[in-house]
C-alpha positions in Angstrom: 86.2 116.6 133.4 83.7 116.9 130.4 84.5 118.9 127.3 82.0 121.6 127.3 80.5 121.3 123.5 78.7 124.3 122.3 75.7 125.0 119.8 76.7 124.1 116.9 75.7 125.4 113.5 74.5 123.0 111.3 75.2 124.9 107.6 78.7 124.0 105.6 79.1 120.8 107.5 78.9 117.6 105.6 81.4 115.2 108.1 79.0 112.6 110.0 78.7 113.2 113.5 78.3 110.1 116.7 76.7 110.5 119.8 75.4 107.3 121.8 72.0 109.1 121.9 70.7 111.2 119.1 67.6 113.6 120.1 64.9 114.9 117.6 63.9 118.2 119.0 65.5 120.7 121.5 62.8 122.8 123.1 61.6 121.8 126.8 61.7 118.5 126.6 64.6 117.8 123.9 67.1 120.1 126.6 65.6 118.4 129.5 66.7 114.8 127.9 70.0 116.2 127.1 70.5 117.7 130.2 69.2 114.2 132.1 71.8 111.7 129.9 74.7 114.3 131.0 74.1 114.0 134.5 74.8 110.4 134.2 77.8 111.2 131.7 75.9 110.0 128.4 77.2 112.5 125.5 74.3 113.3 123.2 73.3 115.2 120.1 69.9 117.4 120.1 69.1 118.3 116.4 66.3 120.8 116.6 64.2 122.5 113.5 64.3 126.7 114.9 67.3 128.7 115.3 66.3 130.2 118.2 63.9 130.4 120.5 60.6 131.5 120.2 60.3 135.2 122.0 56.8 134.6 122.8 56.1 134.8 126.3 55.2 131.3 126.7 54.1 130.3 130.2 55.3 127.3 131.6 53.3 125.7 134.9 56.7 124.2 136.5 55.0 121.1 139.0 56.7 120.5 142.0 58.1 116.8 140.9 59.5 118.7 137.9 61.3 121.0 140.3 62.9 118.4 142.0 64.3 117.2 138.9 65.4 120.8 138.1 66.7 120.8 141.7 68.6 117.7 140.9 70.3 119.5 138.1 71.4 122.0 140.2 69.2 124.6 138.0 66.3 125.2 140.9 67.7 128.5 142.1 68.1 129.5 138.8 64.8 128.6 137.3 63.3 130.4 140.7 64.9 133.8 139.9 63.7 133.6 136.4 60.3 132.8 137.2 60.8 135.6 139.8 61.7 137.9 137.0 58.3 137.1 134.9 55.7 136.4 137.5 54.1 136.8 141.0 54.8 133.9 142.8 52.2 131.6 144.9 49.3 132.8 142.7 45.9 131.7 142.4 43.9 130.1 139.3 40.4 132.0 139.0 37.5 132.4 136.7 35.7 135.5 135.8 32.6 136.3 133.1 35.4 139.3 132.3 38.6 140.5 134.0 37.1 143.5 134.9 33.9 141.9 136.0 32.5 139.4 138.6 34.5 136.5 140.0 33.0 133.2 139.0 34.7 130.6 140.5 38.3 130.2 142.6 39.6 127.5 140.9 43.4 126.7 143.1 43.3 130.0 146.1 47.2 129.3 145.7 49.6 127.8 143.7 51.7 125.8 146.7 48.7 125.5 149.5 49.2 122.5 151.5 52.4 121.2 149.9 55.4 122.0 152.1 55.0 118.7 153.8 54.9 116.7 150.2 58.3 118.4 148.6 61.6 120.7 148.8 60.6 122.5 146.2 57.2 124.6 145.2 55.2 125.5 142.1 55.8 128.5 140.2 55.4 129.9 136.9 58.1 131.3 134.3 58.2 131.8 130.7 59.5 129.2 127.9 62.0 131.9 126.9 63.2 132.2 130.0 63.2 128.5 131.3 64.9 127.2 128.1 67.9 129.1 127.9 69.0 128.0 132.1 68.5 124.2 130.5 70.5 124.7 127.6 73.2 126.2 129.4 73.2 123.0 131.6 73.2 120.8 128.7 75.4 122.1 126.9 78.0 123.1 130.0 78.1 119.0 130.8 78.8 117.7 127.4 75.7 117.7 125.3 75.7 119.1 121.7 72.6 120.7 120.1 72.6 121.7 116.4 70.0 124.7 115.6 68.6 125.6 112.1 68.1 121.7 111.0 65.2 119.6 110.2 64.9 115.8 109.6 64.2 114.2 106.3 64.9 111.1 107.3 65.5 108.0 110.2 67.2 104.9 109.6 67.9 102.1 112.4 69.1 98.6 112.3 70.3 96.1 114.9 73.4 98.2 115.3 72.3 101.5 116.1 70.2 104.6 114.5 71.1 107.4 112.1 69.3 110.6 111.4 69.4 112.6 108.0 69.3 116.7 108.6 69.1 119.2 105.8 69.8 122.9 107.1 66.9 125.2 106.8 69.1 127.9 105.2 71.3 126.1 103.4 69.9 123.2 102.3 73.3 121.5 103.5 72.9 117.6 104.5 74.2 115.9 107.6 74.2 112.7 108.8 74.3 111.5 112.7 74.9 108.5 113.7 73.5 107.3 117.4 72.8 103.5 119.5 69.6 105.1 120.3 67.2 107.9 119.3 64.5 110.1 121.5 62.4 111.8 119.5 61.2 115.0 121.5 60.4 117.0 118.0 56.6 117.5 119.8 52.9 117.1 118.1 53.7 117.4 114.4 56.4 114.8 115.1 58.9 114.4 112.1 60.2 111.1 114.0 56.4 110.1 114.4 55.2 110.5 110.7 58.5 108.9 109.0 58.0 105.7 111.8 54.2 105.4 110.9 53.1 105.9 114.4 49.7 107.3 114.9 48.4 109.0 117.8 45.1 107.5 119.2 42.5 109.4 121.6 40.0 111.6 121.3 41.5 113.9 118.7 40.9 117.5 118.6 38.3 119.5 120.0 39.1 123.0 119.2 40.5 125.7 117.2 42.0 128.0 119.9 43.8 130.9 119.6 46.6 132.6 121.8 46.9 136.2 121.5 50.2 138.0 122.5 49.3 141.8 123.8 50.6 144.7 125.8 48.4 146.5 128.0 47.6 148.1 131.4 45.5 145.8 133.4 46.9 146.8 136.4 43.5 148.7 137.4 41.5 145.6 137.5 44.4 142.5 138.5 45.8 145.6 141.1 47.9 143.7 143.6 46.0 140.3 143.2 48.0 136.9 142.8 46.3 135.8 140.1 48.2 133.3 138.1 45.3 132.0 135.9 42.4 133.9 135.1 39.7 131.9 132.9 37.0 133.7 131.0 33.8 132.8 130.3 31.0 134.6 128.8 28.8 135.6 125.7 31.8 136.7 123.2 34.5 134.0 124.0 36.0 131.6 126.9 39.4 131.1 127.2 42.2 132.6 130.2 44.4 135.0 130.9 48.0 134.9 132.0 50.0 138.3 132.3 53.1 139.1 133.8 53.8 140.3 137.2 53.2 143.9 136.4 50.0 143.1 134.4 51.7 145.1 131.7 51.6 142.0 129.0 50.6 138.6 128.7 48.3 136.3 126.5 44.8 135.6 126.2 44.0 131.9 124.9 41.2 132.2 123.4 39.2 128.2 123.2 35.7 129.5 121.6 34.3 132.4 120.5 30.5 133.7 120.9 28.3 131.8 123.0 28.7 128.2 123.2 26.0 127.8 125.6 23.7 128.3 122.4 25.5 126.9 120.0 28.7 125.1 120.6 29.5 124.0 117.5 28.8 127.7 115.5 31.2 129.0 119.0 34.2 126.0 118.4 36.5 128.1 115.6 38.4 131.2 117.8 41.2 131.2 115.3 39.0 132.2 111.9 39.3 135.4 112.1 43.2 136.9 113.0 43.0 140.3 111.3 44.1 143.1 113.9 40.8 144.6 114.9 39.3 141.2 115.5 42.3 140.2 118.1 42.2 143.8 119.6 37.9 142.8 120.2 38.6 139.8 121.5 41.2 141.1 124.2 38.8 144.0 125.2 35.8 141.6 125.4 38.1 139.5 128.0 39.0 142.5 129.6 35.2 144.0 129.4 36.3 147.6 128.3 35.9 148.3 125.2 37.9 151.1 124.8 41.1 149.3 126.3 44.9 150.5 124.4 46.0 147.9 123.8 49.1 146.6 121.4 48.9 143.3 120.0 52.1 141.9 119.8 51.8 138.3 118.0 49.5 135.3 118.0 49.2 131.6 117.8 46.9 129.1 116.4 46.2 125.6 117.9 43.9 123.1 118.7 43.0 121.8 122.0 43.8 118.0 121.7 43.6 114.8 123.9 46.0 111.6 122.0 48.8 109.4 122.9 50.9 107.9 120.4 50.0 104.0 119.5 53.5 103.3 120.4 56.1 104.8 122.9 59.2 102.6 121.5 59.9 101.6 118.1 63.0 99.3 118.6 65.6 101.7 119.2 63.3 105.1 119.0 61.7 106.4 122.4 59.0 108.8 122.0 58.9 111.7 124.7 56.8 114.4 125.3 54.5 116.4 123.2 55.5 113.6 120.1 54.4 111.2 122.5 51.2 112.7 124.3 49.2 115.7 123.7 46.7 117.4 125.9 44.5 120.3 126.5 46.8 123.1 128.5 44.3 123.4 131.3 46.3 121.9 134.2 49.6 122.5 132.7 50.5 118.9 132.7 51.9 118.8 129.3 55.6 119.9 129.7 56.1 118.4 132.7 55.1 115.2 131.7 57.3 114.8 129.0 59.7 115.9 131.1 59.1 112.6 133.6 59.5 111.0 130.5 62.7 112.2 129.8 63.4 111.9 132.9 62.8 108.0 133.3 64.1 107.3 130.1 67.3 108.5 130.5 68.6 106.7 133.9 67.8 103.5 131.8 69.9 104.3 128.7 72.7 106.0 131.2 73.0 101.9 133.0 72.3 100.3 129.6 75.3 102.1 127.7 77.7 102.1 130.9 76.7 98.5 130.6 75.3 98.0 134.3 71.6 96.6 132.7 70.7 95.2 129.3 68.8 96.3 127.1 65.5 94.8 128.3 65.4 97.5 131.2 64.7 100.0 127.9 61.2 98.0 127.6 59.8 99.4 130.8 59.9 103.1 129.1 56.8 102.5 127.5 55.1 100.2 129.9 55.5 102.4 132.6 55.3 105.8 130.9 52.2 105.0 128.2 49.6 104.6 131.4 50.8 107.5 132.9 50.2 109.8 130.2 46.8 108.2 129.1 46.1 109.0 132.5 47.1 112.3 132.6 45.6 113.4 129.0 42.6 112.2 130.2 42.4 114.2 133.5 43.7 117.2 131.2 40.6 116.9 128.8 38.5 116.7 132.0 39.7 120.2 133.4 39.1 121.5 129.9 35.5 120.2 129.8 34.8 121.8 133.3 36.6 125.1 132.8 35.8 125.7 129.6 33.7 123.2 127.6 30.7 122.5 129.3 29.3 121.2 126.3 31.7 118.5 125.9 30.2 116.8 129.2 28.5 114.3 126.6 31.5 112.6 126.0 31.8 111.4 129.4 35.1 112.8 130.8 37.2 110.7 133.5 35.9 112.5 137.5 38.9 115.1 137.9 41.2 113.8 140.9 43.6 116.0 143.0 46.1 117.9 141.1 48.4 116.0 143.6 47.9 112.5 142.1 48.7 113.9 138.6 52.2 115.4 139.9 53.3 113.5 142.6 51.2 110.3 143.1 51.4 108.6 140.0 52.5 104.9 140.4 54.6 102.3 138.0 53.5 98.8 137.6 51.2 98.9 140.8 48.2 96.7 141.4 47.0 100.0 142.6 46.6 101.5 139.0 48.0 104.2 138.1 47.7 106.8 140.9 46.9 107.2 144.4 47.0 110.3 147.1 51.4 110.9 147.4 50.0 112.1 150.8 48.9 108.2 152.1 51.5 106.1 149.6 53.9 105.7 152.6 57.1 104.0 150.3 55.0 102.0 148.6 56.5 100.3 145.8 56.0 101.6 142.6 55.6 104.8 143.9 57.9 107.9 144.6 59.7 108.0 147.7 58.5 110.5 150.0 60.3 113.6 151.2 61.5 113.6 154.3 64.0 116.0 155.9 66.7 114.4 157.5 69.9 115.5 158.1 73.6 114.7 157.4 76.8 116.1 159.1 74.8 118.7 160.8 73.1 119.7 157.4 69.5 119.3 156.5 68.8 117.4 153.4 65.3 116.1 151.9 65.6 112.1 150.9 64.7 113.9 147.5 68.7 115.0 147.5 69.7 111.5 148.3 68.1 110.0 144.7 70.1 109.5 141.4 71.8 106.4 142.1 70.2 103.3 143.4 69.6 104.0 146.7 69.1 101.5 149.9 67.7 103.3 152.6 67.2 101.4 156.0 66.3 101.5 159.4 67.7 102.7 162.5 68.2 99.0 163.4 68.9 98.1 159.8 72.6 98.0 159.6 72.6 94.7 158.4 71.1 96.0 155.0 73.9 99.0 154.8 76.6 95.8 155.0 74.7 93.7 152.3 74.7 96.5 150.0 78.5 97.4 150.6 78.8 93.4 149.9 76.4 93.2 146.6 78.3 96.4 145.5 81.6 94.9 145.1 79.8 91.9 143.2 78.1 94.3 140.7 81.3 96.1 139.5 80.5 99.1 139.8 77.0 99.4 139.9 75.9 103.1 141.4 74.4 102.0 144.9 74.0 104.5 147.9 73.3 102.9 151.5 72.4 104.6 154.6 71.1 103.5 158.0 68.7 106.7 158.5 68.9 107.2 162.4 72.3 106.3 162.4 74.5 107.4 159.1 71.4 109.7 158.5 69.9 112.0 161.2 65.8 111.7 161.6 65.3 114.5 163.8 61.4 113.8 164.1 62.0 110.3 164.0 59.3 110.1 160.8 61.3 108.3 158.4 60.1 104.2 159.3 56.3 105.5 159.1 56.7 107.9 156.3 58.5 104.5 154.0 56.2 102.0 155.3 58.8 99.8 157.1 60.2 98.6 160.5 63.4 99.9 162.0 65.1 96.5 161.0 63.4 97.1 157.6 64.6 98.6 154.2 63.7 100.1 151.1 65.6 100.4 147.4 64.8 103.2 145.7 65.9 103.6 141.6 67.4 106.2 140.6 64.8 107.9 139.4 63.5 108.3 142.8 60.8 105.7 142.6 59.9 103.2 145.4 61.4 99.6 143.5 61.2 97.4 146.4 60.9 97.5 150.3 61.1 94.7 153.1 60.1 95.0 156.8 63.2 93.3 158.2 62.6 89.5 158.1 64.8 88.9 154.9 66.7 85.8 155.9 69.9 86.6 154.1 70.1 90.5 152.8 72.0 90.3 151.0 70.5 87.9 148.1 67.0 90.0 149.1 69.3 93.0 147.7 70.3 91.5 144.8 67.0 90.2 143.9 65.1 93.6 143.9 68.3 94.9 141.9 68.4 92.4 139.3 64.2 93.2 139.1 65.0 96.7 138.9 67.1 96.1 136.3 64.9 94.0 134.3 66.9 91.0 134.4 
């Protein structure tokens, strides 16, 4: 059993501290990492700048391939009653020329229409505050360690391993950790980022947006609408709306302000003005009453920006998240994509430092996560041009694909690209396995719940492939690998599962264990076994 390690305060503590992976940051993505490397047993140190989390009610669009790695945390239920707690679930994402006004477009009718056949698990909503405490508590209750109150002033690494220099924000106390490797998840004004020298490259930014935090009563006008998203758009200011479930407080972002069909550029700076009576105009111009009580409870500045960072690995520094990619919110793809890259990252440290893989599987972090978010910045930006900059059409944004090719569809080191429809992939390699419900001693189970190891899934006529990977097991001492003869060790009840991979009943798949497609073969392998170990050793970058 792991020691359970809790949050550590950083002042009066001078002793070096060793953790085989070091992270920079521990907000959304920083936990998620940690939580990741102690699923697979990997110990880990998250240094982050705050004490505490910011109370701000945050929103967080949780996609449904981010629920299934919540899910595989064992944290779905949990997230779901938080996000219950905040929001109406299954909304929809609308624009209006003002809340109380006319509707101007319907943007998503629901949250989760047409997905039940694509995933377990469903989109939903819930605040930063209250996602992050459920993945620190999950960290932290596996093994992790996260010191609060800290900030970096410096990153050393050699051939041997990294260390990171913290001085305590109180205090002024130094500390010094000591890690093999380093993920820096310390977000767009990376720390990690500026003492490395690594630039982020794009399109820079394109705004200076505001997020005002308020209570009021727009219950008259939301009423008992599912409304998850509302943008705004007219003469005083575009932006969008996201309020709690009572429509008793919320946020207004706030992109531009006056009319940017005249002048876009005179419109571009919403965050000039922050006085009290300006924030408390800009709400009721939203709202379009002018008289509306309202209490303004805090505000934000930021700009809308579309970059990746030049590099996503910098020997033994791997760059996740917002440090690694930033993007317009419009979509909501930011947090969950650096939580895939969390996510990917960490199954490849976990088999390099149980020693199952060398360190050349560590290169395919940034070869396959770098297109992937280019990608997705770029179909970010081009939301934020059509919901809310219309002006910015002159820069030629990418056409906007399905929301579905952004969350579930994305592909690694295809000759397809970078995405297709998850709906027509069909196990194709590169891609994510499909769900599928199938069932196992009576119990239904999606081939979502079967992932985290290498897994060898084959057909009903497939038990050759079940023996070659009980055979290349033994050979790989140790090496986590799963085998099942769906059909056989696996109930298909609607006998979906050789159409829904792309195989024959003699045929097989491999899936990583990230729950990606690595390699598939329709049953005319003359010797499995050395087919097996062939896609493995690929898999494992040898």
């Amino acid at each position: 059993m792991k020691r359970i390690i809790q949050t550590m305060p950083n002042q009066g503590v001078n002793a070096d501290a060793e953790a085989p992976v070091l992270i920079v940051g521990g907000g959304l993505v920083g936990l998620c990492a940690a939580a990741f490397l102690a699923q697979r047993g990997i110990r880990s140190i998250a240094v982050e700048r705050l004490k505490a989390t910011s109370p701000l009610p945050r929103a967080a669009f949780v996609h449904m391939r981010t629920m299934e790695l919540f899910r595989s945390l064992g944290i779905e239920n949990a997230v779901r009653r938080r996000s219950a707690e905040d929001f109406v679930p299954e909304g929809a994402i609308i624009a209006m020329d003002t809340l109380s006004g006319r509707k101007l477009a319907d943007i998503m009718p629901n949250l989760n229409e047409g997905v039940e056949a694509l995933s377990p698990c469903r989109r939903l909503y819930v605040n930063q505050p209250s996602l992050e405490p459920v993945l620190r508590e999950r960290a932290l209750s596996a093994g992790a360690t996260l010191i609060q109150g800290a900030e970096v002033t410096a990153v050393q690494q050699d051939a041997n391993g990294v260390a990171v220099v913290t001085k305590d924000v109180e205090s002024g106390t130094q500390r010094k950790f000591h890690g093999a490797y380093l993920i820096a998840a310390d977000g767009g004004h990376s720390k990690v980022l500026e003492l490395r020298g690594i630039p982020h490259q794009g399109r820079g930014a394109f705004s200076n947006s505001l997020t005002i935090y308020f209570t009021a009563d727009l219950s008259p006008w939301i009423g008992k609408n599912a409304w998850s998203i509302i943008y705004i758009n007219n003469p005083q200011l575009s932006g969008f709306f996201r309020m709690n479930r009572t429509a008793q407080a919320g946020f207004l972002g706030v992109n531009t302000v006056g009319d940017s069909k005249l002048d876009p550029r005179a419109a571009s700076n919403a965050s000039a003005d922050v006085s009290e009576s300006r924030l408390l105009e800009l709400v009721r111009a939203a709202v379009g009453v002018p008289d509306l009580k309202v209490t303004i409870d805090g505000f934000s500045r930021w700009r809308a920006t579309a970059t990746v960072a030049q590099r996503f690995q910098d020997q033994r520094i791997f760059i996740v998240g917002d440090a690694a990619h930033l993007m317009p919110p419009n979509g909501g793809f930011g947090g969950n994509t650096g939580i895939h890259d969390a996510h990917n990252l960490a199954w490849k440290l976990g088999l390099v430092i149980d020693g199952h893989a060398g360190t050349q599987l560590l290169e395919s972090y940034a070869l396959e996560r770098r297109p992937i978010a280019e990608f997705t910045v770029a179909q970010a930006f081009s939301r934020y041009v059509a919901r809310t900059a219309p002006w910015l059409q002159s820069s030629q944004p990418d056409p906007i694909v399905n929301d579905l090719h952004i969350e579930l569809g994305y592909l690694y080191n295809s000759p397809h690209g970078t995405h297709l429809d998850p709906r027509t992939t069909c196990g194709l390699p590169g891609s994510r396995a499909p769900h599928l419900w199938l069932t196992r001693s009576g119990q239904r189970l999606s081939t979502i719940d079967l992932t985290g190891n290498f897994l060898l899934l084959a057909g009903v006529d497939g038990e050759m492939w079940t023996r070659a990977a009980a055979e290349v097991a033994d050979r790989l001492e140790g090496l986590p690998l799963d085998a099942y003869c769906v059909g056989k060790d696996l109930g298909d009840p609607e006998g979906n599962f050789c159409e829904a991979y792309g195989i024959s009943t003699k045929g097989a798949t491999l899936v990583r264990p990230d729950g990606f497609v690595a390699w598939r073969d329709s049953g005319e392998a003359a010797d499995c076994a050395t087919a097996l170990r062939g896609a493995l050793a690929h898999s494992l970058g040898s």
